[in-house]
C-alpha positions as CSV (number, residue, x, y, z in Angstrom):
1,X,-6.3,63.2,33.7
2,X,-5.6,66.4,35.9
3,X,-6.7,66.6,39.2
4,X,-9.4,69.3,39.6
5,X,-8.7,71.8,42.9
6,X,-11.8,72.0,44.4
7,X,-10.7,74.0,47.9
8,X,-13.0,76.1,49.1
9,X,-15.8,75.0,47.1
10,X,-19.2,74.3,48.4
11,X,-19.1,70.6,49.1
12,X,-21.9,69.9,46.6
13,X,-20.4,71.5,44.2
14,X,-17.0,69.4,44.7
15,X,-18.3,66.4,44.4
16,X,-20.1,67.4,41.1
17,X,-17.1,68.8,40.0
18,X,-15.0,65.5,40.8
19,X,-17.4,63.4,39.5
20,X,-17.6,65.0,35.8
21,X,-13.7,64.3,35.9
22,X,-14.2,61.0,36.6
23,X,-13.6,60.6,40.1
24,X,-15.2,58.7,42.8
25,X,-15.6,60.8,45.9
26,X,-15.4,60.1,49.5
27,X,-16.3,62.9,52.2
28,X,-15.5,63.5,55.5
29,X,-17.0,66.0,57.4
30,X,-16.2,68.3,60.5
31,X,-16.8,71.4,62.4
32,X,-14.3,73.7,64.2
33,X,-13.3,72.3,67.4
34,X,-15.5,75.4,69.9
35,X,-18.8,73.5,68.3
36,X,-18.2,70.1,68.3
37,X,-21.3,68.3,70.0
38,X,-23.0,71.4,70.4
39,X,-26.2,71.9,68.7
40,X,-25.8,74.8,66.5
41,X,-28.6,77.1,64.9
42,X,-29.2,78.2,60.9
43,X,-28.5,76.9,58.2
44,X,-25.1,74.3,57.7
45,X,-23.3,74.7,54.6
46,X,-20.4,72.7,53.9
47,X,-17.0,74.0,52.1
48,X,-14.3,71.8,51.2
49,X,-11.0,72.4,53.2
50,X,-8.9,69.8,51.8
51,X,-8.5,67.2,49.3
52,X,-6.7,64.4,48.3
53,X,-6.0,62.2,45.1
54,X,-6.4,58.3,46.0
55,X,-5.5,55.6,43.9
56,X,-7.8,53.7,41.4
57,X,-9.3,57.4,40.4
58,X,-10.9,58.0,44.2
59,X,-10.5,61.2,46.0
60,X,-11.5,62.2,49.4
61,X,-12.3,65.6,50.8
62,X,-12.9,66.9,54.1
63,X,-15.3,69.5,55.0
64,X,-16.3,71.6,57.6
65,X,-19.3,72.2,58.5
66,X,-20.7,76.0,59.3
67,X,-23.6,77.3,60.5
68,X,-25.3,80.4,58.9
69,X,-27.7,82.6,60.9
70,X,-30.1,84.4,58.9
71,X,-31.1,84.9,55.3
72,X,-32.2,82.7,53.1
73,X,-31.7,79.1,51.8
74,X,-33.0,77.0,50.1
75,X,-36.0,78.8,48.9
76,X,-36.6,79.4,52.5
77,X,-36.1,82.8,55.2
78,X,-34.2,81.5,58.6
């Protein structure tokens, strides 16, 4: 089974995608180091910025975590 690149997709989406291929998916989150225990404003959207193949048909990917001012999500206007 071939490993699916997910990099750069929108977290969700990754763990969708690993899933369908039959993988079981751990996440780790973070932010960029200048807002780190800072309480940010808008809306957080997570993209994947790495991944890795574990054994047993697991993968983990990390995250970050950014903060969107403005427009709209989720059905809603920020």
């Amino acid at each position: 089974m071939e490993f699916p690149n997910v990099l750069a997709f929108e977290a969700e989406t990754a763990v969708k995608i690993l899933r369908e291929a039959g993988y079981e998916c751990s996440i780790v989150v973070t932010e960029p180091p200048k807002f780190k225990d800072r309480p940010q404003e808008g809306c957080p959207c997570e993209y994947v910025v790495r991944q890795r193949k574990l054994d047993n048909n697991k993968a983990e990917i990390t995250v970050v975590r950014r903060y969107r001012k403005g427009g709209v999500h989720n059905g809603t206007q920020n």
